[in-house]
N, C-alpha and C positions, 0 to 999 in steps of 0.2 A: 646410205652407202650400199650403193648396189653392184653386184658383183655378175659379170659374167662367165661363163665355159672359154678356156681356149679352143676354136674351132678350127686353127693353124698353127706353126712354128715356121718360121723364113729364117733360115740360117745365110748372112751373107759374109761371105768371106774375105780373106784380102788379096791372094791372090796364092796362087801352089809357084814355091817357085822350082826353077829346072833342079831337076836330079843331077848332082856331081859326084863324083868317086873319091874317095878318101884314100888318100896313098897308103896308109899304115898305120895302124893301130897296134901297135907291139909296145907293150911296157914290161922289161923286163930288167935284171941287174947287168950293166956294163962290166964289162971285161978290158976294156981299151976305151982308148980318146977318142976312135970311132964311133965305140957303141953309146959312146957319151950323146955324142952327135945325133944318134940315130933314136935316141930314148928319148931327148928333148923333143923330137920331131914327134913320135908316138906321143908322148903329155900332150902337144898342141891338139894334135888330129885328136884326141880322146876328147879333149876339153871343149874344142868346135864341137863336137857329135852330144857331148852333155848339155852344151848349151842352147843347142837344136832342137833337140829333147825336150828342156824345162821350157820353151818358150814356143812347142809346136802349135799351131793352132789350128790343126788338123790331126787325125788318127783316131786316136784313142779318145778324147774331148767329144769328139765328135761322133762318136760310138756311142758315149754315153746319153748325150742329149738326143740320139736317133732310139736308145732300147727307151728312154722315160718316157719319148712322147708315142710310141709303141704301144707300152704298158699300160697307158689310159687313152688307147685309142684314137691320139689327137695325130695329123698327117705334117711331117716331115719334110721340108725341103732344103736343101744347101745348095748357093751356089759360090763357086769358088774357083775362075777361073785357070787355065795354067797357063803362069806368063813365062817368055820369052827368056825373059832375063829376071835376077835378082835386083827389085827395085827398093830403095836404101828407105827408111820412114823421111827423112828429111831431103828427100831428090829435090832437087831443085831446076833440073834441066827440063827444057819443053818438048825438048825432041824425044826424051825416056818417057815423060810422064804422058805426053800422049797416043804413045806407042802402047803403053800401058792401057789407055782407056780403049785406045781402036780392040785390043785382046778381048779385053772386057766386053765390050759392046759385041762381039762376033759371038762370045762365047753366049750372050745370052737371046742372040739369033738364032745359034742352033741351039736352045732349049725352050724355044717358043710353046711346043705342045705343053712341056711343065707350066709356065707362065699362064698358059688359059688354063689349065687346068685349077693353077690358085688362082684366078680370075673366077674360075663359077663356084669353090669355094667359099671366095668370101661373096659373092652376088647371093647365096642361097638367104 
């Protein structure tokens, strides 16, 4: 049972999707049938932004496996395009899903120098 050094980490991701604005995050006690309206609205926007949170797969996750492999030395890469649009796990359209990959494929044109650089990497 022989064991070797990790001499890399490739982190590959799924895709960053676009930054949208969150209309309101106000949860407060209603006053009127209004604010009823408006408090429901706030729980939703709150609940999207928790549910963003427990299922990011970027940030802070991603922080931590860049300080570990740091800490013993070992090199670092993620790649994680940013797409266009928010594309759903289950898409099933050809026209999204390969709009998706043309992203992907640009994105990892322009980070060609990283690419050879884990290329002589793992050749040593």
């Amino acid at each position: 049972n022989e064991s070797c050094p990790v001499s890399v980490v490739i982190s590959l991701g799924t895709g960053l999707i676009p930054v949208t604005q969150i209309k309101e995050i106000d949860v407060f006690r209603p006053e009127s049938i209004w604010d009823s309206a408006k408090l429901v609205i706030g729980i939703s926007a709150l609940g999207t932004l928790l549910v963003d949170q427990a299922t990011s797969s970027d940030g802070r996750v991603v922080d931590r496996a860049r300080a570990w492999c740091s800490m013993i030395g070992v090199p670092y890469f993620r790649f994680n395009p940013q797409l266009s649009e928010d594309i759903a796990m289950d898409e099933k359209s050809d026209e999204k899903l390969c709009g998706m990959l043309w992203e992907a494929k640009v994105y990892m044109h322009a980070h060609i120098n990283v690419m050879k650089e884990i290329s002589d990497i793992l050749n040593r």
